[in-house]
C-alpha positions as CSV (number, residue, x, y, z in Angstrom):
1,X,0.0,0.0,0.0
2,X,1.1,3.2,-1.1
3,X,1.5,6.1,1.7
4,X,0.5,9.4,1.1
5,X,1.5,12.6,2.4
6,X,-1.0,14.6,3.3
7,X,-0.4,18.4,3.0
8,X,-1.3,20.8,6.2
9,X,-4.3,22.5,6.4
10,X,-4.1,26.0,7.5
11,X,-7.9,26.7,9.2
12,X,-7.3,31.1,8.9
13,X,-10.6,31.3,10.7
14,X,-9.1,29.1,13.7
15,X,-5.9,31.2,13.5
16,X,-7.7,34.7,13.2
17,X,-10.0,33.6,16.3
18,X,-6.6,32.4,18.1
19,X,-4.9,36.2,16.9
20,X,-8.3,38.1,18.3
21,X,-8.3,36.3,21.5
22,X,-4.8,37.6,22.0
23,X,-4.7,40.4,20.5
24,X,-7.7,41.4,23.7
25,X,-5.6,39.9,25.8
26,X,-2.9,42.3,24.7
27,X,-5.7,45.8,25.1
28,X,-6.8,44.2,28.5
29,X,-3.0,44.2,29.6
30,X,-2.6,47.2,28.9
31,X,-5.4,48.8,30.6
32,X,-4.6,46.7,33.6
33,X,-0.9,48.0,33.8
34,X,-2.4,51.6,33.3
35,X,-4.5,51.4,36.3
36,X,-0.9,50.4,37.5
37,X,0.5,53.9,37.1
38,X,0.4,56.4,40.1
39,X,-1.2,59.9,39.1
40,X,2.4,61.3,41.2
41,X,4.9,58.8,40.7
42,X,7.7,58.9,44.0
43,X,11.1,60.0,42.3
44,X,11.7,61.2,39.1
45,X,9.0,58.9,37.5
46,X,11.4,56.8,35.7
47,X,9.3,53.3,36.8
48,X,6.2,55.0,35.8
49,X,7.8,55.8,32.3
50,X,8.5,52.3,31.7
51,X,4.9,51.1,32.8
52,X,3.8,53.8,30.4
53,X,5.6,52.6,27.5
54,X,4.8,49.1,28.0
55,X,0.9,50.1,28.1
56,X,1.2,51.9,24.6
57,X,3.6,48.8,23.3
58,X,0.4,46.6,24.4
59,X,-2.1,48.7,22.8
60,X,-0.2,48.7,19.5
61,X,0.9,45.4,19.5
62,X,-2.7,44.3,20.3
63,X,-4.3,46.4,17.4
64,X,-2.1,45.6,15.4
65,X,-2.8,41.4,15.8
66,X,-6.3,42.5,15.8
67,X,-6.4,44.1,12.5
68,X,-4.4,41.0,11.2
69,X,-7.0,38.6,12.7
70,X,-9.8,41.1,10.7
71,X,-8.1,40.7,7.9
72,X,-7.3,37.5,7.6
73,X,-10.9,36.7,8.4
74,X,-12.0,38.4,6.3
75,X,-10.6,37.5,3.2
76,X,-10.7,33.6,4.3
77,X,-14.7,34.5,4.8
78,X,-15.6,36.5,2.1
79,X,-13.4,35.9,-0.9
80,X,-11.9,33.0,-2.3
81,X,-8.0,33.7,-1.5
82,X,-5.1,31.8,-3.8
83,X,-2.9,29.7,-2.0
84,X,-0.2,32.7,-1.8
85,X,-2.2,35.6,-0.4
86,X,-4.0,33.0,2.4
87,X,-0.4,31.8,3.2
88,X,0.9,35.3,3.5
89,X,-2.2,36.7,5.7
90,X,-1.6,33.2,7.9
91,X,1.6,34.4,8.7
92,X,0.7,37.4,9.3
93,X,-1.9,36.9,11.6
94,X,0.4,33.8,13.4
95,X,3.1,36.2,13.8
96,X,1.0,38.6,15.4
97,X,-0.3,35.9,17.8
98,X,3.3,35.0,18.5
99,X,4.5,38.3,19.1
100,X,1.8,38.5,21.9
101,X,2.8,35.4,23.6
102,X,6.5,36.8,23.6
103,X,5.9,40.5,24.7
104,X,2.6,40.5,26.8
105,X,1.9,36.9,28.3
106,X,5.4,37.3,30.3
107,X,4.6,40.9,32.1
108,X,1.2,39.5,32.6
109,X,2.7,36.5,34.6
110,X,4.6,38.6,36.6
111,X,1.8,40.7,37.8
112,X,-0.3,38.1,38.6
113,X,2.4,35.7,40.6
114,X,4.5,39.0,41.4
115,X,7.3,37.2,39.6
116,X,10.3,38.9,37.8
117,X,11.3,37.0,34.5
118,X,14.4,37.8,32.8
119,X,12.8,38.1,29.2
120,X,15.3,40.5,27.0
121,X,16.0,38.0,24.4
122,X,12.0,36.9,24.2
123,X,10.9,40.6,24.2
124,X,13.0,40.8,21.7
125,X,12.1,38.4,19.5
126,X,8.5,39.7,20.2
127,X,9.3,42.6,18.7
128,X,10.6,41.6,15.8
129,X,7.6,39.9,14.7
130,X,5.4,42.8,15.4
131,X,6.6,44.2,12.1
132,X,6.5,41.0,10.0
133,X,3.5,40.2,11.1
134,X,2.3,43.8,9.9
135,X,4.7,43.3,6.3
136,X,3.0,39.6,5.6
137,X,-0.3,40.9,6.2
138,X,0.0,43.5,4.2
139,X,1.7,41.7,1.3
140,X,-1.3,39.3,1.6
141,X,-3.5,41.6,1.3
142,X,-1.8,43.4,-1.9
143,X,-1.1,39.8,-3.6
144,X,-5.1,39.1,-3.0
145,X,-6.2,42.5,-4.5
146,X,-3.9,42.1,-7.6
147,X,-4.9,38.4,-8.0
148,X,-8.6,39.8,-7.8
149,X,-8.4,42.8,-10.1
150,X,-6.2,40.3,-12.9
151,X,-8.9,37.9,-12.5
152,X,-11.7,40.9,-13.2
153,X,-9.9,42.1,-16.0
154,X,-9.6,38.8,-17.9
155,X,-13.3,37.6,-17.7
């Protein structure tokens, strides 16, 4: 008997659901580090600074993976995406996810088990993939529109 390989199947409304659930994650983060912030911070405010930026960091890195979940879904609902432009959105939208998981999820453990983790390298590497995840969706999104407007000027 002949064994065949079968090919993965990439399910872009399971990963934009997977994207928007973290992507809230990422917004409720960041309102729940804002509440953080004292209105007169003791010192010079340096501490309150860095709580500050990582709130904005969570609310852009969550609207971001939010708009790449949107788009993904959308195009997966409502059109019939090539192989190249679903792939590219995927990635997108995955990346987005990921970046998440490496930025967010860590200073969210910490609050909640008042925990320090030494994350440089992983905070990093989260924010790297903040902007591929913004370039593949985008490229997705321009591949699909060209694919659709050759198709529309051939019939």
């Amino acid at each position: 008997m002949e064994h065949v390989q079968s090919m993965p199947v990439h399910r872009p409304r399971t990963i934009a659901a997977g994207t928007t659930v973290l992507g809230a994650i990422s917004l409720l983060t960041a309102a729940l580090f804002f509440e953080t912030i004292p209105e007169n911070p003791p010192g010079d405010g340096f501490a309150a600074g860095l709580t500050g930026l990582f709130v904005m960091l969570c609310v852009i890195v969550g609207l971001l993976a939010l708009v790449e979940a949107g788009l993904l879904y959308l195009v997966a609902r409502f059109r019939e995406p090539a192989d190249r432009p679903r792939r590219l959105l995927t990635l997108g939208a995955v990346a987005g996810g990921l970046s998440i998981i490496l930025l967010v999820v860590p200073m969210l453990v910490s609050l909640a088990f008042d925990l320090f983790l030494p994350v440089g390298s992983v905070a990093g590497i989260g924010l790297l993939l903040v902007p591929i995840g913004v370039v593949f969706s985008g490229l997705g999104a321009v591949v699909q529109l060209v694919d659709e407007f050759r198709t529309d000027n051939r019939a």
